[in-house]
C-alpha positions as CSV (number, residue, x, y, z in Angstrom):
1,X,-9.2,3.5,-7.5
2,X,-9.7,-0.4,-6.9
3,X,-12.3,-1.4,-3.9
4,X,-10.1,-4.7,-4.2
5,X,-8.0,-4.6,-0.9
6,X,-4.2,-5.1,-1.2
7,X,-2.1,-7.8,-0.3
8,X,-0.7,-5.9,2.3
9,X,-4.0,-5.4,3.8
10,X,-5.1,-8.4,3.3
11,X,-2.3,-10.0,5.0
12,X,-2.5,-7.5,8.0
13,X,-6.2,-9.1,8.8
14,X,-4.7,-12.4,8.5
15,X,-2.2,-11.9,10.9
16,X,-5.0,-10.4,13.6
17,X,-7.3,-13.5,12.6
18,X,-5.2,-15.7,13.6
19,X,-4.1,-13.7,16.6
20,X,-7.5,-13.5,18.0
21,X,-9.0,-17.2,17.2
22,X,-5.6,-18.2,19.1
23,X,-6.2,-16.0,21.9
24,X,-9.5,-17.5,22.0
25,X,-8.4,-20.8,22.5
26,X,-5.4,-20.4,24.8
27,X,-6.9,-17.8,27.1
28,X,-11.2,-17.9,26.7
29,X,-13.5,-16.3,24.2
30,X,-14.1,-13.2,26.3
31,X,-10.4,-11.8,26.3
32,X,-10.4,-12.2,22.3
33,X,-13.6,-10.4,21.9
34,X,-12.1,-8.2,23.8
35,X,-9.1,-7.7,21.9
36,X,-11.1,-7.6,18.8
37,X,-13.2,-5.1,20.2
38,X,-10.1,-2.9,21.4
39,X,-8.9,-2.5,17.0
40,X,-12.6,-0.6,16.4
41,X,-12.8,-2.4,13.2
42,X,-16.5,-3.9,12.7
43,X,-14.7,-5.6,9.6
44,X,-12.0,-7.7,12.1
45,X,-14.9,-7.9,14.7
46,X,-17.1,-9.9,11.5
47,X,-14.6,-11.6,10.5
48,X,-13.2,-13.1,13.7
49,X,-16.8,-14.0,14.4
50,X,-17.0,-16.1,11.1
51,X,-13.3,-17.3,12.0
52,X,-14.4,-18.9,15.7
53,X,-17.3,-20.2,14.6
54,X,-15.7,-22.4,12.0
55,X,-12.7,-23.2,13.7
56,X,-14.3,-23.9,17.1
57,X,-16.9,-26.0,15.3
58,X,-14.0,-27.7,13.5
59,X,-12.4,-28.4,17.2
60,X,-15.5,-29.5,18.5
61,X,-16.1,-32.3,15.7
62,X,-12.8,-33.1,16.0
63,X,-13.1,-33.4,19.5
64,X,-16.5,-36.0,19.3
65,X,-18.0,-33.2,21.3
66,X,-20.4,-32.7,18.2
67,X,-21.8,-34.4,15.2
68,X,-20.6,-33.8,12.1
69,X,-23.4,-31.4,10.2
70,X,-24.4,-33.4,7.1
């Protein structure tokens, strides 16, 4: 048996990704952490982690909030 995930799968976390890092934006970090929290997946709770960080420092750069990290 592979270890690699499926498509299938991998398009599933996709979908919650970009579910959560919207929810995050439209209605505060707390409810998507707590959404995330509610699919008992440390996996989705990692990777939405990785996925707010980069997207809200991408927003905040973008923004002139922040420098740019060189």
């Amino acid at each position: 048996m592979s270890n690699a995930m499926s498509d299938d799968v991998k398009r599933q976390i996709q979908e919650k990704l970009q579910h959560l890092v919207g929810v995050a934006f439209e209605s505060g970090i707390a409810e998507a952490v707590r959404q995330a929290r509610a699919y008992n997946d440390p996996f989705i709770l990692d990777a939405f982690h990785d996925a707010v960080v980069d997207k809200l420092y991408q927003e905040l750069v973008a923004r002139h909030k922040i420098d740019e990290l060189q």
